[in-house]
N, C-alpha and C positions, 0 to 999 in steps of 0.2 A: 504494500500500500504506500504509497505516497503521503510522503505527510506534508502539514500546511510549512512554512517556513512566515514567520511574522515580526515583523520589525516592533523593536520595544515601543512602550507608548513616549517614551522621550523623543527617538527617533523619530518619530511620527510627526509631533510640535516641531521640533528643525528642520522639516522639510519645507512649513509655510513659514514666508518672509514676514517680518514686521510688518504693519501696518497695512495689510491687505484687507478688503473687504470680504466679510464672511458672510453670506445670510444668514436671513431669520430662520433656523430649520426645527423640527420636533417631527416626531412621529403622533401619528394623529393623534389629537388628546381623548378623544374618546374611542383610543384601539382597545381590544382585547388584550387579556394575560400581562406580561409585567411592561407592556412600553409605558415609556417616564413622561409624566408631563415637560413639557422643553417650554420653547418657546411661541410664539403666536403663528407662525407657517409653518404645514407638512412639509416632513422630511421628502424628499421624492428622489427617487434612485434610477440609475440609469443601469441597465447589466445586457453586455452583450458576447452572446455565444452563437458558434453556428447548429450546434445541437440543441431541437426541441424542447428533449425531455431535459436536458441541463437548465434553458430557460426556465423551464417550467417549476422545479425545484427550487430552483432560487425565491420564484418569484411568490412561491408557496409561502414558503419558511419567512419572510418580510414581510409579506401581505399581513401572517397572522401576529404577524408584531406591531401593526399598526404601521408599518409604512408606504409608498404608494410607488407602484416601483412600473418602469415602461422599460419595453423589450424589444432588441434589436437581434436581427437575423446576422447580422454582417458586422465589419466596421465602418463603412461607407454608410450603411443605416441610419448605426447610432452617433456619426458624425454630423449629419442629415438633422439628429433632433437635438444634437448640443449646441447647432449653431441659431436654434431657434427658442431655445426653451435653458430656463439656469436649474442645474440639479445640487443638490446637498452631496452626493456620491455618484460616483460613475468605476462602475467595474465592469472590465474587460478578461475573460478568454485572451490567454496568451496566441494560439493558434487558431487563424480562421483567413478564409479566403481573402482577397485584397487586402487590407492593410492587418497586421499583427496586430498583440495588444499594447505593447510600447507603442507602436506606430501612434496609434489611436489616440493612447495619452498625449502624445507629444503633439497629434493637431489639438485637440480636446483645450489642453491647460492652455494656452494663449487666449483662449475663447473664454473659459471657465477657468482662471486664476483663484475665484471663493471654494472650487469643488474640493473632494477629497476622491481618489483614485486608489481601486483596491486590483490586486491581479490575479484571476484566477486559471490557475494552470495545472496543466499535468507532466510540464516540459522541467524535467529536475535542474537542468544547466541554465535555468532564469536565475538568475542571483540576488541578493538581498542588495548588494551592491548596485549592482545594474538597473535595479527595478528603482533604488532612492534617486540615480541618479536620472531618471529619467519622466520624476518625479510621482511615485508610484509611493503609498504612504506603506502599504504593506501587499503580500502575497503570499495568497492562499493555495494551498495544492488540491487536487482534484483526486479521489473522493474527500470533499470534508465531513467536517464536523459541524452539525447543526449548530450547536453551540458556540463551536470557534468564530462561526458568522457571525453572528448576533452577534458576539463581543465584540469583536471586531470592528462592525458599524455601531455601535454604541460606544467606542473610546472616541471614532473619528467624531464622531456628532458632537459628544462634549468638547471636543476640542476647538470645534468647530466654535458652540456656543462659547467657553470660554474664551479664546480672542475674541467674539464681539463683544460681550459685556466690558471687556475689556478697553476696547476702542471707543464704545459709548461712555464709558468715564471719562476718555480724555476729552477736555475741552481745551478752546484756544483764548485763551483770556483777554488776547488781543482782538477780539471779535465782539463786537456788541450783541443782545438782543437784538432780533429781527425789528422789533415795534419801535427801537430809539431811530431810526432811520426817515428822512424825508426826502426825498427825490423831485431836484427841485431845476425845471425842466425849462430853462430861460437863455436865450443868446445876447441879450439886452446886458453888459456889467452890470452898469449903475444898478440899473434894475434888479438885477440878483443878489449883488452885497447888499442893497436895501431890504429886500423880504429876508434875506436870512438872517439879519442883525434882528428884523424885527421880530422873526420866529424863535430863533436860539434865544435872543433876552428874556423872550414871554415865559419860554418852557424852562428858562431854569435849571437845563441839564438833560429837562425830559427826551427833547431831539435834537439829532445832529443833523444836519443839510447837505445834501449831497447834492452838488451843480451839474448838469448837463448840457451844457450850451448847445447840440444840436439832437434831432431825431435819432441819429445811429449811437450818437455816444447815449441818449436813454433807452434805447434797446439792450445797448450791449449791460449796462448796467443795472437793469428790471432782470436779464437770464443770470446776474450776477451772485443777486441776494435778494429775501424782499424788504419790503419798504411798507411803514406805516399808511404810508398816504401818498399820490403825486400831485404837486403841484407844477402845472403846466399853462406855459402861454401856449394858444392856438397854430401863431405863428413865427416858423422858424425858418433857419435857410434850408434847410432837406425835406421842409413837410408845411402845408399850409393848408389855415382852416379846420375844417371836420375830417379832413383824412389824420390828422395830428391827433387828435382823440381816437378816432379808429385805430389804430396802428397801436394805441399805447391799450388799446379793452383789449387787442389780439394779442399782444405780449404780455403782459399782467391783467388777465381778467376777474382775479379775484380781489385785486389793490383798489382802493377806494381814488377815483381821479376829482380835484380841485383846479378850476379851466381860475387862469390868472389871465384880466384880460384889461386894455385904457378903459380910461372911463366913460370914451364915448362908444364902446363896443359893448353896452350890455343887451344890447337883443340879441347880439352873436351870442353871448355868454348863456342867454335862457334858452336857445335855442339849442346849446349845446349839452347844457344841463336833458332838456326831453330827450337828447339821444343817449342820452346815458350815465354823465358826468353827475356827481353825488352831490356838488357845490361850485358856486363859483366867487372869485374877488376880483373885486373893479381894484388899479392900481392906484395907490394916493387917496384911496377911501376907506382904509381900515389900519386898525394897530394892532399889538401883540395879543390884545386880548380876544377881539374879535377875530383874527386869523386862529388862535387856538380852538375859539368856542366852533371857526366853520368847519376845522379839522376832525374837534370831536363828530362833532355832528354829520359828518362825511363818513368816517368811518363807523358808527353805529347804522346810517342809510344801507353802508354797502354789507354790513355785517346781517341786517336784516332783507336789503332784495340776495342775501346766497342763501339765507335760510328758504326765501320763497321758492329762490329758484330749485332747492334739494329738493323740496315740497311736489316742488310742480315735474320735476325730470327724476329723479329717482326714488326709490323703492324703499318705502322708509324701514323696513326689517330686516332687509338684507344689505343697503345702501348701495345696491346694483343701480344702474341705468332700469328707469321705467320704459313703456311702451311707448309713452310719446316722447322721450330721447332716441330712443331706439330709432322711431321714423322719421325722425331729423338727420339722426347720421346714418344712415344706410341710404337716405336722399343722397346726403353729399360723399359718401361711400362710391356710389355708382358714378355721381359725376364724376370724379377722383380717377376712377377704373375707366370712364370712355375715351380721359386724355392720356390717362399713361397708356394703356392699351393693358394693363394686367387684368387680373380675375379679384375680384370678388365674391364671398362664399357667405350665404346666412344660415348656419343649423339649429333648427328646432330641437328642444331638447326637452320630454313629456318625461316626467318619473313614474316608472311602475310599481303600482302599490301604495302607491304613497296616500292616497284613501284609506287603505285598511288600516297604515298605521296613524291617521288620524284619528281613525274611528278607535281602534285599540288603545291607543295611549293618550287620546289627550289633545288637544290644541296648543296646549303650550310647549309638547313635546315634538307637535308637529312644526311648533314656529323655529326652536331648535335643529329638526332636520334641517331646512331650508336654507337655514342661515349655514351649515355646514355643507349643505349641495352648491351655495352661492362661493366657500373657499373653496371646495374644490374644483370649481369650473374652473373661476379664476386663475387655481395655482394652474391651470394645464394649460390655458394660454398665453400666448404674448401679450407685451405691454402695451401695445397700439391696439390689440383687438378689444372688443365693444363685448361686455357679459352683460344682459339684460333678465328681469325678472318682467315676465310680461303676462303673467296669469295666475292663479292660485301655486302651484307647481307646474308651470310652464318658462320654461328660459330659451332665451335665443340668444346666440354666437355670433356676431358680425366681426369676419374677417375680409380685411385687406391687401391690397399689393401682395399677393399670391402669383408667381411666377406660372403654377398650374397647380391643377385640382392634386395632386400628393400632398401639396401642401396642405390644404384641406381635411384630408385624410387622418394625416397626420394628429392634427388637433384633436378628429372624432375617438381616435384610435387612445390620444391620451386620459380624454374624457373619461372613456370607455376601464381603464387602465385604473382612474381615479378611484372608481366605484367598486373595483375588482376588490380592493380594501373595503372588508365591512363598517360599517356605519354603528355604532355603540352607544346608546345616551340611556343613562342611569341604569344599566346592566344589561339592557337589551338591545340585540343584533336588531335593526332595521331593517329589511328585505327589501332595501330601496334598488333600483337600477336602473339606467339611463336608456330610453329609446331615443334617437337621433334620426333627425330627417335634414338632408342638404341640397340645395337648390345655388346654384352656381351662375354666374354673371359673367359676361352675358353671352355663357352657352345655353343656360338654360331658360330666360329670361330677358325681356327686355326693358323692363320697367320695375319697381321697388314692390308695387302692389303685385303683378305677377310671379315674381322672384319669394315672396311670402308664401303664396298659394303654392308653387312648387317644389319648395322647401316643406311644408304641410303635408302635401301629397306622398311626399318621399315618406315622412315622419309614418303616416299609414301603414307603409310597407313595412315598415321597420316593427311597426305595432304586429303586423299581422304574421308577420314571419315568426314570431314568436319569444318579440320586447329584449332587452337590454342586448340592445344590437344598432348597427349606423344604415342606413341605405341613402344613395344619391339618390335626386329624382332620375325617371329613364331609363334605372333598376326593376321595374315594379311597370307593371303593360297600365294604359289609361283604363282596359278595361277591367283590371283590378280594383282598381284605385275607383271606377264609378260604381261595381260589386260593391263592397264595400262601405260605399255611402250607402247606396240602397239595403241595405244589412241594417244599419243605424235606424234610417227612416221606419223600417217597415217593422222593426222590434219594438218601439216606440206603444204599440197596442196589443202587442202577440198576448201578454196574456189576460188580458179585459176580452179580448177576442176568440179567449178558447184554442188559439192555434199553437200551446204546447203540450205534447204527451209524452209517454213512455215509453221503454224498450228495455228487456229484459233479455238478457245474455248467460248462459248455462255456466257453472263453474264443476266441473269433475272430478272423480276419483279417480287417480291413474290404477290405484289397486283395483276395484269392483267394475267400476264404470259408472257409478250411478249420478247422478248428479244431486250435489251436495249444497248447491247454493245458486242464487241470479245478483250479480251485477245487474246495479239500475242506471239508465239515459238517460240522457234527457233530449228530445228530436222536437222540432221545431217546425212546422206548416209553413214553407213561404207560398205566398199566394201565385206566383207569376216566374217563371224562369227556372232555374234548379236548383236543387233543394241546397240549403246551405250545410256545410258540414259540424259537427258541432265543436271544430277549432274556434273558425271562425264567429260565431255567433255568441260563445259563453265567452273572448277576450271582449266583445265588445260590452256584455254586459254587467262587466266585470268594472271594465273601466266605468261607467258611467253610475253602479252602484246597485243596478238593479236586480245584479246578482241574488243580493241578499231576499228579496222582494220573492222571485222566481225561487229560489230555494226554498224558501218554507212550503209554497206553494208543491213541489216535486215531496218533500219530507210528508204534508199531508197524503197527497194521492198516492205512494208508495204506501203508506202503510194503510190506506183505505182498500190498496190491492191485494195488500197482504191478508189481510183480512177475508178477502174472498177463499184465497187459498187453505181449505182448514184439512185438506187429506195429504198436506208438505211442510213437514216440521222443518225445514231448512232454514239457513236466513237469508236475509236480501241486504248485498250492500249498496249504501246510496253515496256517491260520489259528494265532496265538498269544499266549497273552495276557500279560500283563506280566507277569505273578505268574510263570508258566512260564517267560520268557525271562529275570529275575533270580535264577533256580532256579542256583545252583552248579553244578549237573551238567548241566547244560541241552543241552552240548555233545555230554557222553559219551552223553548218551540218544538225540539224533540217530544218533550214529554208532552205538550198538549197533541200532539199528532196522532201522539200513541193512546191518549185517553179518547182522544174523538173517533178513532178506530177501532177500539175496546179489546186490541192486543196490548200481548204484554213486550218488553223491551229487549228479552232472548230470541225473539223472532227479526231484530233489525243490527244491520251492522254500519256505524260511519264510516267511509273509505275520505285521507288525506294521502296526499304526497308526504312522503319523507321528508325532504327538503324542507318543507311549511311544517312538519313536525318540530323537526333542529332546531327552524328560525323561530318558533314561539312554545321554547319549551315551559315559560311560567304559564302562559294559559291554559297546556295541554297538560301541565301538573294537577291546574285548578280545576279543567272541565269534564276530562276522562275519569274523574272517580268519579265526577256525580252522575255522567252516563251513566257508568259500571254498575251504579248502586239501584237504577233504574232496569240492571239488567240488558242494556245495551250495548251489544260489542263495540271492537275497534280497530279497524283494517288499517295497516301504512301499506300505500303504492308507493311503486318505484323502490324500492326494500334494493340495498347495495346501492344506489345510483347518487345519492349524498354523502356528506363525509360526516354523519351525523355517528356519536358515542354510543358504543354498544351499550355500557351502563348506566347511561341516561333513559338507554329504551328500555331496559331490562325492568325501572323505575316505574314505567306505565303500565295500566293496566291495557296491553296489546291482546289481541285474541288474533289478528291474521297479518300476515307479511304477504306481497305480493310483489314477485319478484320486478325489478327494470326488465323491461325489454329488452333492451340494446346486451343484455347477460347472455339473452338465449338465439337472438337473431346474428349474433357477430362474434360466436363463438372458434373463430378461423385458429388462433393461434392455440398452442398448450396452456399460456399462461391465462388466456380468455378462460377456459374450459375448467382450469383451477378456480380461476378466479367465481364460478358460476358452484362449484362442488364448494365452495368455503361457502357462500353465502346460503346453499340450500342448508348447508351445516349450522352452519349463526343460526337459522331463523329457526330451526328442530332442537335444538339446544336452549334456546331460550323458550320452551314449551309452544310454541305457536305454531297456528296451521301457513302451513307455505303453499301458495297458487304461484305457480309458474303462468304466466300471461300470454298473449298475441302469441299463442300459438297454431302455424299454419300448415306445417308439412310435418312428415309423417316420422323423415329423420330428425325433426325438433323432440317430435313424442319421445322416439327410441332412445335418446339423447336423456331426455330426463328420466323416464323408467330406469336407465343406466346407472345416472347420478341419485336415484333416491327421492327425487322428487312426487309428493304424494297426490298433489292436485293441477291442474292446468285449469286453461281458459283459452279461447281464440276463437278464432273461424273454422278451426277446424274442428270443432266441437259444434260450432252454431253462430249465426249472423244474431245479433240483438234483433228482436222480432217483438211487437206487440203482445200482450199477456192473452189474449184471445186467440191468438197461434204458439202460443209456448206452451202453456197448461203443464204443470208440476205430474212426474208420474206420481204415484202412491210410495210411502218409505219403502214398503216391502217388493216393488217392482224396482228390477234393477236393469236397465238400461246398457248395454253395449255401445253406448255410444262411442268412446275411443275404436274401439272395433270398425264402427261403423263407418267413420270419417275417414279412418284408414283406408278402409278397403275404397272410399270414393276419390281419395286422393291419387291414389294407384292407379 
């Protein structure tokens, strides 16, 4: 084995020169397991390898540490993203095609002088030497140690932070506060040693005066520092009139301006004030005290129109860009884009879920997410691009000067990257995730309102493919995309309308044959066209909440079915989806089903995903015993397809696993086929009934008979069929069904 080789942590600190800028980095403050509260920005990590599963490992072990980590195939890649984006860390694979991992460093640190650079290799002749000198803090060897990682990015990171705290103590004492400063904007001498005798006397120390005799010397001097206040004549030799006031709101737009003008020029003076100017002074008409009082009063104007203006352009919870900033600059975005000739990109960015855990946790937990969804958009773009909050949970991206749509990409990909780090506030994992829709200027798009709707449109597909995923528009056929609306429209009364029913699907014993139980559907009547499949139609009313609404509704009419059934002691499971199982009443609605059916609760079983089990295991603490005590079982689907704690589950009262699909359909390699005999194993060990699922041919059967598996389910047993063509045999008639399916598949 290879072992890591790692530079001491002193070593580490002599690699960064003095007085370098360090960012703000931390691992997210509300990660899982031990990451440390730091500072006010996620740490965000750069790691690039040409091996998948190497990425992927990496990106594991840090994710669950709270970090947010983005992954390059190559070195040209991850050159690609450090020249667009600043990371807290960047590690590199020593060996990979095009440039090496020293290479990489050596472009990298010119670009990123604040990063910290780790190396990881399998090449023993990288030397601890070679790697300092080429400014590499440490290197790791290939296989590591979980553990040595972690440490390892957690020395650089303090180190990190300690030089900044460090650099933030030092001040320059020769440097005044910002506010003692007046910038005092006059070509006129006389005229300027007069106002500033008369200003510096009145204040007393308060401010200093700083002179600009022309336009370009008070530009360059506003990019300098800022300044209390500008007082400025109209007219100079570089700039006259109202362009002189223009030019100083486009270079200091947040500084409060005072127009200094003769005394026979005060309609220019009022006239400049309505453009924007906070005050103005006729010359030879005021003294010390009066120019002070117009200063205050200038600067409380301008302190109060930027409150209005935050008011009125941004998002007062997240302090994002609102919707009507957003359509001001995506206006001048596009102009921007038709003179340089580059692209411009807007991505729609919809949160999945993020209803359930409104409804689950709270509104003021939900106002917490967003303010966290609003850091981490931010931290994954650039400093020129536009993050907007433009809806309850809805954000849009406006990106610019995009040489071409990669670039674009890029951004969605880190978005996407952000969110791959779970979301944690006051002990619980968030099930948030990002759907992305992109619409692009002006390939796809000729105008801002256009450029919206197909950036929208994109966002659909993105939804419908199956959420926290990116799609361009032009991805996705138009006639998708108007499917889809029509889905929306025509749900809107499906069930005031009577147009949703049931479908009941046989579950088997691969020992007897008989069938031991039905999975329940839910099929939906469209009136016109073809039928929608029930992907599409339960995402939608998922999103919009009606979920919960349509579920009770499925919970009563299943067990009013059940209830017909009295010569099938089996049970029926009824499928449920997060939103519904975080529903507060969730419990009572079972049990009134069951009373109004006047069965008892050993005839019904709830079926969840695993995955929604993991992500809300206090609920599923709270609500699974009062099921149970009702007599009601409790099915997890998708069983192995989550990375959810065997002793968590062991914890619940479970009655059936049903295995992932993808265990029994893509069983090609040895380790597939292990991997499928351990989980039939877990789930028989932990007392529960195991249904093997979507089963279709015949060699799937043989395959699980093989492995021990006691129950299936699929097509090849039987299509979900109305309970008017299924009818339960008798307990004592046993069925050949596997037999039967066989011999039809053959």
């Amino acid at each position: 084995m290879c072992r890591s080789v790692s530079l001491e942590l002193s070593e580490i600190a002599n690699i960064y020169p003095p007085g370098i800028k360090i960012p703000s980095i931390r691992p997210c403050s509300n990660a899982m397991g031990a990451a440390r509260s730091r500072t006010s920005r996620s740490a965000r990590v750069l790691f690039a390898d040409d091996d998948p599963l190497v990425r992927n490992a990496f990106a594991r072990l840090l994710r669950a540490r709270g970090f947010i980590v983005d992954l390059a195939a190559d070195g040209l890649e991850a050159l690609a993203l450090a020249t667009e984006y600043p990371y807290a860390i960047v590690a590199t694979d020593q060996s990979m095609p095009g440039l090496s991992g020293i290479e990489l460093v050596s472009c990298i640190k010119p670009l990123q002088p604040d990063a910290t650079f780790l190396l990881v290799t399998g090449v023993a002749e990288v030397s601890r030497l070679g790697a300092a000198e080429a400014g590499v803090s440490a290197v790791l060897g290939k296989p590591w140690e979980d553990g040595e990682v972690v440490k390892l990015v957690d020395q650089a990171l303090d180190i990190a932070n300690h030089r900044m705290r460090a650099r933030l103590a030092e001040t320059d004492p020769l440097v005044p506060a910002a506010g003692e400063f007046v910038l005092l904007v006059e070509d006129n001498d006389f005229d300027a040693t007069v106002l500033t005798h008369i200003i510096e006397s009145a204040a007393r120390g308060q401010y200093r005066v700083i002179r600009a005799p022309r336009m370009s010397d008070a530009c360059r001097l506003l990019k300098a520092r800022s300044y209390a206040v500008v007082l400025a004549d109209m007219n100079l030799p570089d700039s006259q009139g109202f362009a002189t006031l223009t030019e100083l709101q486009a270079v200091a737009p947040t500084t409060p301006i005072l127009v200094v003008t003769g005394a026979d020029d005060e309609t220019q003076a009022l006239r400049a004030v309505q453009s924007g100017a906070q005050d103005y002074l006729l010359k030879g008409r005021f003294d010390g005290d009066a120019a002070l009082r117009a200063i205050r009063y200038a600067v409380e104007r301008k302190r109060i129109e930027r409150r209005l203006t935050e008011l009125a352009h941004f998002d007062q919870l997240t302090h994002l860009a609102n919707r009507t900033l957003l359509a001001d600059r995506l206006e001048r975005a596009l102009s921007r884009s038709s003179r340089s000739g580059k692209l411009a990109a807007l991505l729609l960015v919809d949160l999945d879920h993020f209803k359930t855990v409104n409804d689950t946790y709270g509104h003021e937990v939900g106002d917490r997410l967003l303010v966290e969804v609003a850091h981490r958009l931010t931290g994954s773009t650039r400093v020129e691009d536009t993050v907007a909050r433009i809806g309850g949970d809805e954000f849009a991206v406006l990106l610019e000067d995009l040489a071409d749509v990669d670039g674009a990409r890029r951004v969605a990909q880190r978005m996407l990257n952000a969110f791959a780090t779970s979301i944690v506030i006051d002990g619980n994992t968030l099930p948030v995730t990002p759907s992305i829709g992109v619409g692009v200027y002006p390939t796809d798009a000729g105008n801002a309102s256009e450029l919206m709707r197909r950036a929208d449109a994109a966002l659909y597909q993105a939804k419908g493919a199956g959420k926290n995923r990116c799609r361009f528009f032009g991805q996705g056929s138009e006639e998708q995309i108007s499917r889809r609306a029509k889905i929306e429209r025509e749900l809107l009364g499906a069930l005031d309308e009577g147009r949703f029913s049931l479908a009941y699907q046989p579950e088997v014993s691969l020992e007897s044959g008989a069938v031991t139980g039905y999975e329940v559907f839910l099929r939906w009547d469209v009136r016109e066209g073809p039928q929608a499949r029930a992907r599409e139609f339960l995402s939608i009313l998922d999103e919009s909440g009606d979920i919960v609404r349509v579920g009770r509704w499925v919970l009563a009419e299943a067990c009013a079915e059940i209830a017909r059934w009295t010569d099938f002691s089996g049970r029926f499971s009824v499928n449920v989806s997060a939103r519904e199982f975080a529903d507060p009443d969730f419990v009572e609605t079972v049990q009134a089903a069951l009373r109004l059916a006047a069965i008892g609760g050993e005839r019904l079983e709830i079926e969840l995903p695993e995955s929604i089990v993991a992500n809300n295991l206090a609920d599923a603490r709270t609500k699974l015993p009062a099921l149970a005590e009702l007599g009601v079982g409790f099915t997890v689907d998708d069983f192995g397809g989550a990375r959810s704690c065997l002793a968590e589950m062991a914890d619940l009262p479970i009655s059936t696993v049903k295995l992932h699909e993808s265990l029994v359909r893509f069983p090609g390699t040895e380790r597939r086929r292990a991997a499928l005999r351990a989980t039939i194993a877990a789930g028989k060990a932990l007392g529960l009934r195991v249904v093997a699922k979507a089963i279709e041919t015949p060699e799937q059967l043989a395959m699980l008979e093989e492995y021990g598996c006691p129950n299936a389910q699929g097509l090849l047993f039987g299509l979900p069929a109305p309970a008017t063509s299924v009818r339960a045999p008798r307990d004592t008639e046993v069925r050949a069904v596997a037999s039967d399916a066989a011999r039809r598949a053959s």
